[in-house]
C-alpha positions in Angstrom: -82.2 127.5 -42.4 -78.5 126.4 -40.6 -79.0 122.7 -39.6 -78.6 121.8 -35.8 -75.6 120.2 -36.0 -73.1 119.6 -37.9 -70.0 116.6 -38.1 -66.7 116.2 -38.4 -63.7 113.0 -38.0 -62.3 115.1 -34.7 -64.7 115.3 -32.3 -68.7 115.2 -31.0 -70.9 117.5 -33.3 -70.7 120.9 -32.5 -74.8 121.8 -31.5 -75.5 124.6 -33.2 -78.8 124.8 -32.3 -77.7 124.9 -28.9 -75.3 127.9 -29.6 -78.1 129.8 -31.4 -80.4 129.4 -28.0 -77.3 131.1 -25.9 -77.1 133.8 -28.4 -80.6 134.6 -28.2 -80.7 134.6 -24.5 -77.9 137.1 -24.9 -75.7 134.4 -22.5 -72.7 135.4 -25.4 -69.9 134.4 -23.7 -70.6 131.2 -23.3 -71.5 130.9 -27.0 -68.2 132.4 -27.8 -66.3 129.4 -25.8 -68.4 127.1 -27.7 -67.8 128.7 -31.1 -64.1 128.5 -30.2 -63.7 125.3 -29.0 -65.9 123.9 -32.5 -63.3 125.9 -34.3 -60.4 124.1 -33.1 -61.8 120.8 -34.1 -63.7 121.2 -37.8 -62.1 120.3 -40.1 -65.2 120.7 -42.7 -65.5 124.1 -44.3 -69.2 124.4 -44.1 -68.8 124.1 -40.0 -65.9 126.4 -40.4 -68.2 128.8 -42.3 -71.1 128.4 -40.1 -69.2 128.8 -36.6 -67.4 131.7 -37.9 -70.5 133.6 -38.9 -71.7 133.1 -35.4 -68.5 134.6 -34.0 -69.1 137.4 -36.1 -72.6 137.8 -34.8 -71.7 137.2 -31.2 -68.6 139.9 -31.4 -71.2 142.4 -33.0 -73.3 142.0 -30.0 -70.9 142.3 -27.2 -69.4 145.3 -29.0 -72.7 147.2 -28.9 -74.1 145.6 -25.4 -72.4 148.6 -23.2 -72.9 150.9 -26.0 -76.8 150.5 -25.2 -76.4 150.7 -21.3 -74.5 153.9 -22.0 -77.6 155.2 -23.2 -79.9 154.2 -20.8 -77.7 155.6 -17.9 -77.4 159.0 -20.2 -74.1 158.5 -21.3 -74.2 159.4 -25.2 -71.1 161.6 -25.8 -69.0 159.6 -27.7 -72.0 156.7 -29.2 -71.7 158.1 -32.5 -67.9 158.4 -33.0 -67.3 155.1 -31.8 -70.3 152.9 -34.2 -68.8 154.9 -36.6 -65.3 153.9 -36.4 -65.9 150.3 -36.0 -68.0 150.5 -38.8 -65.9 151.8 -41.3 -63.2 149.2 -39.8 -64.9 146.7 -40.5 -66.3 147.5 -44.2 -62.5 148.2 -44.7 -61.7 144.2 -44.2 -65.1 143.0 -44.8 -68.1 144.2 -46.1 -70.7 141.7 -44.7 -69.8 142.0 -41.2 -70.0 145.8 -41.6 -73.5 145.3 -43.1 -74.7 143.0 -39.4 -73.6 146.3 -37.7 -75.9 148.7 -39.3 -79.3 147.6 -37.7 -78.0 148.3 -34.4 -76.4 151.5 -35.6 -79.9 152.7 -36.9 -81.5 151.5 -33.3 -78.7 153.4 -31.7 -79.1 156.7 -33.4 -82.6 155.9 -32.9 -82.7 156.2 -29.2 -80.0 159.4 -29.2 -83.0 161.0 -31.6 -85.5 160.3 -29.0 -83.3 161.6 -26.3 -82.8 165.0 -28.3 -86.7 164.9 -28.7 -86.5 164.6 -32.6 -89.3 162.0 -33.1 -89.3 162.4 -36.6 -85.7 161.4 -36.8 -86.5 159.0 -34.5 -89.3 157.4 -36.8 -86.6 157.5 -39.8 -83.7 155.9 -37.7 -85.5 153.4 -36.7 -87.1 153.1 -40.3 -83.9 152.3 -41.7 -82.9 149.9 -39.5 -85.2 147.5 -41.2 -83.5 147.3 -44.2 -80.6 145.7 -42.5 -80.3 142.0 -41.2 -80.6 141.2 -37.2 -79.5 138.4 -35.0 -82.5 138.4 -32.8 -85.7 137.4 -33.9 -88.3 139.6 -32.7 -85.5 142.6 -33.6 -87.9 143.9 -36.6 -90.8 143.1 -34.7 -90.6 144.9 -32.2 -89.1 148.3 -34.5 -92.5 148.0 -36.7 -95.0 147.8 -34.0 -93.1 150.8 -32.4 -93.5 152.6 -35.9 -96.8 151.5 -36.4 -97.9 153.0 -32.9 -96.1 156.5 -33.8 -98.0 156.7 -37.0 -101.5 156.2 -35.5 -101.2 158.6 -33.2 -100.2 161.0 -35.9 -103.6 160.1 -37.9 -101.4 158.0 -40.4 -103.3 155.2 -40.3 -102.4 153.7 -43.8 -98.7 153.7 -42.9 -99.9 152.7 -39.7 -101.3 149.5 -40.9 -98.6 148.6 -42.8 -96.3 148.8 -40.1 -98.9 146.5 -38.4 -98.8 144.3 -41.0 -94.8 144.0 -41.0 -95.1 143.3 -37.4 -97.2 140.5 -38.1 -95.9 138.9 -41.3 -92.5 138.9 -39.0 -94.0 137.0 -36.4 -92.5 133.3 -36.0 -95.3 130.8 -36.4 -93.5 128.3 -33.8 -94.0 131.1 -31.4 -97.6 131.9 -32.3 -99.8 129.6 -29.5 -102.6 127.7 -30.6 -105.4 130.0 -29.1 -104.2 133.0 -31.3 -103.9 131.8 -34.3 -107.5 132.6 -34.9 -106.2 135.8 -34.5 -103.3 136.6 -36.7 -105.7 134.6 -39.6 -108.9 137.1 -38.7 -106.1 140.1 -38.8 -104.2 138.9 -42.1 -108.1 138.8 -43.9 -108.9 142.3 -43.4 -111.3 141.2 -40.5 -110.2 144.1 -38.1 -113.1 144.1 -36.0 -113.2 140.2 -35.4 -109.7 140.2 -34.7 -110.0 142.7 -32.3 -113.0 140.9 -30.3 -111.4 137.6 -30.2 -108.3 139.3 -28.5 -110.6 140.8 -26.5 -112.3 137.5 -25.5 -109.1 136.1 -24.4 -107.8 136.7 -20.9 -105.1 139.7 -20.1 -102.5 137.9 -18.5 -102.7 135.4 -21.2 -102.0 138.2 -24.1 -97.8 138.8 -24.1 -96.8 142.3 -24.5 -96.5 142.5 -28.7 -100.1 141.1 -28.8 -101.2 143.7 -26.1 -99.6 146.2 -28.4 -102.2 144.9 -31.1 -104.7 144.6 -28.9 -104.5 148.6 -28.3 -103.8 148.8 -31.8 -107.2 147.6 -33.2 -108.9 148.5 -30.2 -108.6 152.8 -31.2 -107.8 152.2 -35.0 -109.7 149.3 -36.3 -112.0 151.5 -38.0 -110.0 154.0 -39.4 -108.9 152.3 -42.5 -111.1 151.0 -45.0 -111.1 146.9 -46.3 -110.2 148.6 -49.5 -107.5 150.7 -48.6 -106.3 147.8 -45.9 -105.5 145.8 -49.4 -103.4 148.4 -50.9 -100.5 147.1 -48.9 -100.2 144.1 -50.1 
């Protein structure tokens, strides 16, 4: 975990914390003027290190921004080509930034799959994506409860559940409010059914849209894997 701040003899700590909420909120420009203007002051190589990691991450993200609204307005012709290239840039000069790309490459060729109607592609793309590290926190969240979806409606309900689980595990415990924790512990036991009717107890517009998602999940799959089977993924 990067500390909040961090100090050095030339100026006001540079809030890092503060940077990493910008990023989040995808406000990237403003992290970049921030990241710059922390650069021209440390003097420390561990600030150095950590504000130039951030650059790299913010630069990944404004590369492939567009790139996404591309594909939502249809516009896929060159996607491929031109992840590709930067890619293989990048790897060329340095590995590690090369390997931040690759999630978003996966989601990418993802979406063009589902486009083209190829779920199973789709289900792979986005398969592999996981095994590559993401800025944004709920990033592999979100891909595993898509997966896990896919595979129940398919009648895969043990690589369902472990998709489930991945989802879960994932899931910040800051983030998690008080009222479902109940939950995510009845869940992580194997109680599928209790899980289920507490989430059902609680009131809909109380229940954000990943916990909806796992609401539906246990409400039409709850049953379909056994405690003993459940305990194979682990």
């Amino acid at each position: 975990m990067l500390l909040a701040t961090s100090c050095d003899r030339s100026g006001p700590p540079v809030d890092f914390s503060f940077i990493d909420s910008l990023m989040i909120h995808r406000q990237f420009d403003r992290a970049d003027t921030l990241i710059h203007a922390g650069l021209a002051r440390a003097k420390d190589s561990v600030t150095i290190k950590k504000l130039n990691h951030r650059l790299r991450l913010v630069n990944m993200q404004k590369f492939y921004a567009p790139l996404y609204r591309s594909v939502r307005k249809g516009d896929t012709a060159t996607i491929r080509l031109r992840v590709n290239e930067k890619i293989r840039g990048l790897q060329k000069k340095d590995s590690s930034a090369g390997r931040w790309y690759l999630f978003d490459s996966w989601v990418l060729r993802a979406r063009l799959d589902s486009l083209a109607g190829k779920m199973e592609k789709w289900a792979e793309s986005l398969s592999r994506a996981l095994d590559f590290p993401v800025p944004r926190p709920y990033g592999k969240i979100d891909i595993s409860l898509s997966l896990a979806v896919y595979a129940m409606e398919r009648e895969r309900y043990e690589e369902a559940r472990a998709h489930l689980d991945n989802a879960l595990r994932r899931f910040p415990k800051s983030d998690l409010p008080p009222e479902l924790m109940p939950v995510y512990l009845s869940y992580m036991n194997g109680h599928f059914d209790k899980a289920f009717q507490q989430l059902q107890r609680m009131p809909e517009k109380s229940l954000k849209g990943r916990w909806k998602a796992v609401k539906i999940f246990l409400q039409n799959y709850r049953d379909k894997l056994t405690l003993k089977d459940r305990f194979k993924l682990w």
